[in-house]
C-alpha positions as CSV (number, residue, x, y, z in Angstrom):
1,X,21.4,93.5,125.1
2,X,22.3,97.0,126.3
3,X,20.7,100.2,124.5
4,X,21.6,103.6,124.3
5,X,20.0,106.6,124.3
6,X,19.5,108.2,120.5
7,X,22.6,110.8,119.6
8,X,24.1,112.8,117.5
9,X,27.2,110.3,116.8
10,X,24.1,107.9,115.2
11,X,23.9,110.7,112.4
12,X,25.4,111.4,109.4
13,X,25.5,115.3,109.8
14,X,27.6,114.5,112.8
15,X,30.2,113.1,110.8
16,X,30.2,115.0,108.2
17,X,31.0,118.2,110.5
18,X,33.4,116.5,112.4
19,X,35.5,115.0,109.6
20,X,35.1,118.9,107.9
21,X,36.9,120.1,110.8
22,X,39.2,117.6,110.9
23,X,40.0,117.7,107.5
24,X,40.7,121.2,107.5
25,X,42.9,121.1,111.0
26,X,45.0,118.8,108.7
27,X,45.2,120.9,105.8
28,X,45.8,124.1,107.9
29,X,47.9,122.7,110.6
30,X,48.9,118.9,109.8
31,X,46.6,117.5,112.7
32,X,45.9,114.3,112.0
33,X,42.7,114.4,113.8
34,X,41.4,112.2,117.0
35,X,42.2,107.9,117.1
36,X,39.2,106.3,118.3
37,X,40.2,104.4,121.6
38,X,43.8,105.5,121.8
39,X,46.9,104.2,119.2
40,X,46.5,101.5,121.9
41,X,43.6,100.2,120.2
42,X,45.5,100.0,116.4
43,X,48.9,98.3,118.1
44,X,46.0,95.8,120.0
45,X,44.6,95.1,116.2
46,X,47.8,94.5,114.6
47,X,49.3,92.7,116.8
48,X,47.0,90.1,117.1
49,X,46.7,89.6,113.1
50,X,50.6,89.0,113.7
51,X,50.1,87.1,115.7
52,X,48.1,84.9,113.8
53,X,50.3,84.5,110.8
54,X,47.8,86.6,108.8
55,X,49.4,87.0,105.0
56,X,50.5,90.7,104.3
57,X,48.3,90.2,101.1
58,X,45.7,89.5,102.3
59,X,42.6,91.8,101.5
60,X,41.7,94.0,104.2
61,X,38.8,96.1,104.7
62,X,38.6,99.0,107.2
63,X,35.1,99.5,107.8
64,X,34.5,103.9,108.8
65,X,37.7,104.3,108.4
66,X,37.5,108.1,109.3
67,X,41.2,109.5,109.1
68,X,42.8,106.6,107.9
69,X,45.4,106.2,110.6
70,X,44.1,102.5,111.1
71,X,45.2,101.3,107.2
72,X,48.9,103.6,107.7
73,X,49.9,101.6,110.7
74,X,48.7,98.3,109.1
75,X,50.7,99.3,105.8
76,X,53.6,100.5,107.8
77,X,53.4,96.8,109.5
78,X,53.8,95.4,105.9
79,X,49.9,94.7,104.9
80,X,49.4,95.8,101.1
81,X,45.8,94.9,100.2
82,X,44.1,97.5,102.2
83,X,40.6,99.3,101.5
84,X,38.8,102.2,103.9
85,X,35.3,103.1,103.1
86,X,33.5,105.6,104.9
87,X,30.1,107.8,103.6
88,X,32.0,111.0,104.6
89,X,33.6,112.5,101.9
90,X,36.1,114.6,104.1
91,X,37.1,111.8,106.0
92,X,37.8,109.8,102.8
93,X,39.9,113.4,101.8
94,X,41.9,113.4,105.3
95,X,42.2,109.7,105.0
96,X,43.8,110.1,101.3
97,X,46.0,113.3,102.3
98,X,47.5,111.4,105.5
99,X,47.8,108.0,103.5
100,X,50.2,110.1,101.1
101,X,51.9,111.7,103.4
102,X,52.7,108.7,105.1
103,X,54.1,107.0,101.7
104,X,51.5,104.8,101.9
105,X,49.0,105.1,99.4
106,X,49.7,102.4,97.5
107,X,49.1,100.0,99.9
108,X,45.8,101.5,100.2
109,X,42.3,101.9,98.5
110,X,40.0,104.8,99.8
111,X,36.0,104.7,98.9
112,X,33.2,107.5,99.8
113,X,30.6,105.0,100.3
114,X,27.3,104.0,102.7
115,X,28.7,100.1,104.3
116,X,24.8,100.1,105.1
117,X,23.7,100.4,101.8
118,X,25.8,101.3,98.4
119,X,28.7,99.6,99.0
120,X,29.4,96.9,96.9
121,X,33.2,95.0,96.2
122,X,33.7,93.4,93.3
123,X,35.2,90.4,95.7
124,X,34.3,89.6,99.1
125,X,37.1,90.6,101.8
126,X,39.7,88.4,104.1
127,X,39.0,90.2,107.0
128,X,36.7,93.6,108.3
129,X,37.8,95.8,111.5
130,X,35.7,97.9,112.9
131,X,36.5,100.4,115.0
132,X,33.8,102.4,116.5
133,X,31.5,102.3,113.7
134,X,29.5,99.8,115.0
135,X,28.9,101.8,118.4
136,X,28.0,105.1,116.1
137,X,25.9,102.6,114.2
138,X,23.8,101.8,117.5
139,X,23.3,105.2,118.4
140,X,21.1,106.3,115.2
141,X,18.4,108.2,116.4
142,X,15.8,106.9,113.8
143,X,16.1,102.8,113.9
144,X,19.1,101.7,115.6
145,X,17.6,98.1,115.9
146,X,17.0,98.3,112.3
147,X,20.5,99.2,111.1
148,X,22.4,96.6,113.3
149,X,20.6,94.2,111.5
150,X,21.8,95.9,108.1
151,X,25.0,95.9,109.6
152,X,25.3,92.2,110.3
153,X,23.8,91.6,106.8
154,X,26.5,94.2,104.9
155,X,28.7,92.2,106.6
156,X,27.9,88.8,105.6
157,X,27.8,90.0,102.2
158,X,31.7,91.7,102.0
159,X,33.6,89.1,103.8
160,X,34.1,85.5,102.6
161,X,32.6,82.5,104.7
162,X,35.6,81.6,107.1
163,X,36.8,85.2,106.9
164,X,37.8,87.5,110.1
165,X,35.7,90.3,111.4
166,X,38.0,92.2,114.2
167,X,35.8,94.6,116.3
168,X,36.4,97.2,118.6
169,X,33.6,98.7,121.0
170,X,33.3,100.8,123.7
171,X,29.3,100.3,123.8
172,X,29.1,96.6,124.0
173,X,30.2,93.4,126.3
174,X,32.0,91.0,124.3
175,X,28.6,88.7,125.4
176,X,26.6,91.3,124.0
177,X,28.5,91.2,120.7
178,X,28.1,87.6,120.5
179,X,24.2,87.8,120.9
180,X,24.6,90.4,117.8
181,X,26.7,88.6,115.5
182,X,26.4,84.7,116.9
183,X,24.3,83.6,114.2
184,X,26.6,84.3,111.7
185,X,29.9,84.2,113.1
186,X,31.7,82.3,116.4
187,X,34.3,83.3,118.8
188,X,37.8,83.0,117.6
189,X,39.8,84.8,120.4
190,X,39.0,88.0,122.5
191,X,42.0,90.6,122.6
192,X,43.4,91.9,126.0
193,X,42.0,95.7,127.3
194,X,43.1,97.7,129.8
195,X,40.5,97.1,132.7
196,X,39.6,99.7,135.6
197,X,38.2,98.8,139.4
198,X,35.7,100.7,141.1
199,X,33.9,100.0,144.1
200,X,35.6,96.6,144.5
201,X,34.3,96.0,141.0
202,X,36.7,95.7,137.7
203,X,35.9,96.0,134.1
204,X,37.2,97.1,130.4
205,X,36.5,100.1,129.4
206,X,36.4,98.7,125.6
207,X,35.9,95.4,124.0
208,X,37.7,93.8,121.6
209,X,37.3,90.5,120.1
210,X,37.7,88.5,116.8
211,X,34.9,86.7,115.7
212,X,35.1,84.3,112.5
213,X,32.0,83.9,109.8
214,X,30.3,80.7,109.5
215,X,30.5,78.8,106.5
C-alpha cells in the first residue's frame, strides 16, 4: 500500500480555512467554490448509479461533502433522500446556501459532524460516496494508519450490509483500495477515468470504483 507524506490537507484547520474562504467567495461573489476532480468526476458518479437502476429514494449519504455540488447534481438527476455531512461548519453553510439556491434543499439533509467519530444516523444508509475525503483522511499528519481504520469501521457502521460505497481517489490504485476495504466489502464494478501516457507508460490520474459491503 502507498503512503504519503503528512500534510496540511490531513488537518482540520486546513479545512476549516479553506471552506471560510470559500464560503465567503460565495456569499460576496456567488462562487461556488472548487469540485474535487472536475464535474467529470460527479457526471462519472451518477451515471453509473443510473446505470444501475438505483431507486431515486434511495438514502444517500455524501460523505465531506464540502460545497454540496455533489447532492445538487444528484437531486437535479431526480435522487430525493440525500444527506452531506462534513465537520466544517462553513462548508456545511456553503453547502446549505448553494442547495437553496439551486431549489434543492429539500431533497437534501446537511449535518456539521466528525464521520470519524460523532456521527451517528438514526438508520444505516443505501449507499456512501466519497469523494476525496478518504485521500484527505490518509494524509493526517498525526495517525493516518490509525484513522483509515476508523474510516473503514464508520463505514461499516452507516451503511446497511449489501449496501454501495462509491469512491473516488486520486491517492490510491483501485488494488490498493481493495487491500483497504476488502475485508469488508468486494468489487462490484470499477468506473472508467480519463488515463494519461508517459514514457510509453499509461495510467489514471484518479480511481474510481464501487465496492459493495459484505453481509
Amino acid at each position: 500500500m502507498s503512503e504519503f507524506s503528512p500534510s496540511a490537507l490531513g488537518t482540520r484547520e486546513h479545512w476549516d480555512a479553506v471552506y471560510s474562504r470559500e464560503l465567503q467567495g460565495f456569499q460576496e461573489y456567488g462562487d461556488e467554490g472548487e469540485i474535487w476532480f472536475g464535474e467529470g468526476s460527479m457526471t462519472r458518479v451518477i451515471r453509473w448509479l443510473s446505470a444501475q437502476n438505483i431507486p431515486l429514494c434511495s438514502s444517500i449519504l455524501d460523505i465531506g461533502t464540502g460545497n454540496g455540488m455533489l447532492l445538487v447534481e444528484l437531486a437535479k438527476a431526480g435522487y430525493n433522500n440525500l444527506t452531506g455531512v462534513d465537520y466544517c461548519a462553513d462548508a456545511i453553510a456553503l453547502a446549505k446556501s448553494i442547495c437553496e439556491k439551486e431549489g434543492v434543499s429539500r431533497s437534501v439533509t446537511l449535518q456539521v459532524t466528525d464521520f470519524l467519530g460523532s456521527f451517528s444516523p438514526t438508520q444505516q444508509f443505501d449507499i456512501c460516496l466519497d469523494k476525496g475525503t478518504f485521500d484527505a483522511v490518509s494524509l493526517d499528519p498525526d495517525n493516518a494508519e490509525e484513522r483509515r481504520l476508523q474510516y473503514v469501521q464508520s463505514l461499516c457502521r452507516v451503511l446497511k450490509p449489501r449496501g454501495l460505497f462509491v469512491i473516488t481517489s486520486c491517492n490510491w490504485t483501485a488494488e490498493e483500495l481493495l487491500r483497504q476495504f476488502g475485508k469488508e466489502f468486494e468489487l462490484k464494478a470499477e468506473l472508467p477515468t480519463p488515463s494519461f501516457s508517459f514514457g510509453g507508460q499509461s495510467g489514471h490520474s484518479v480511481t474510481a470504483m464501487a465496492l459493495q459491503r459484505r453481509d
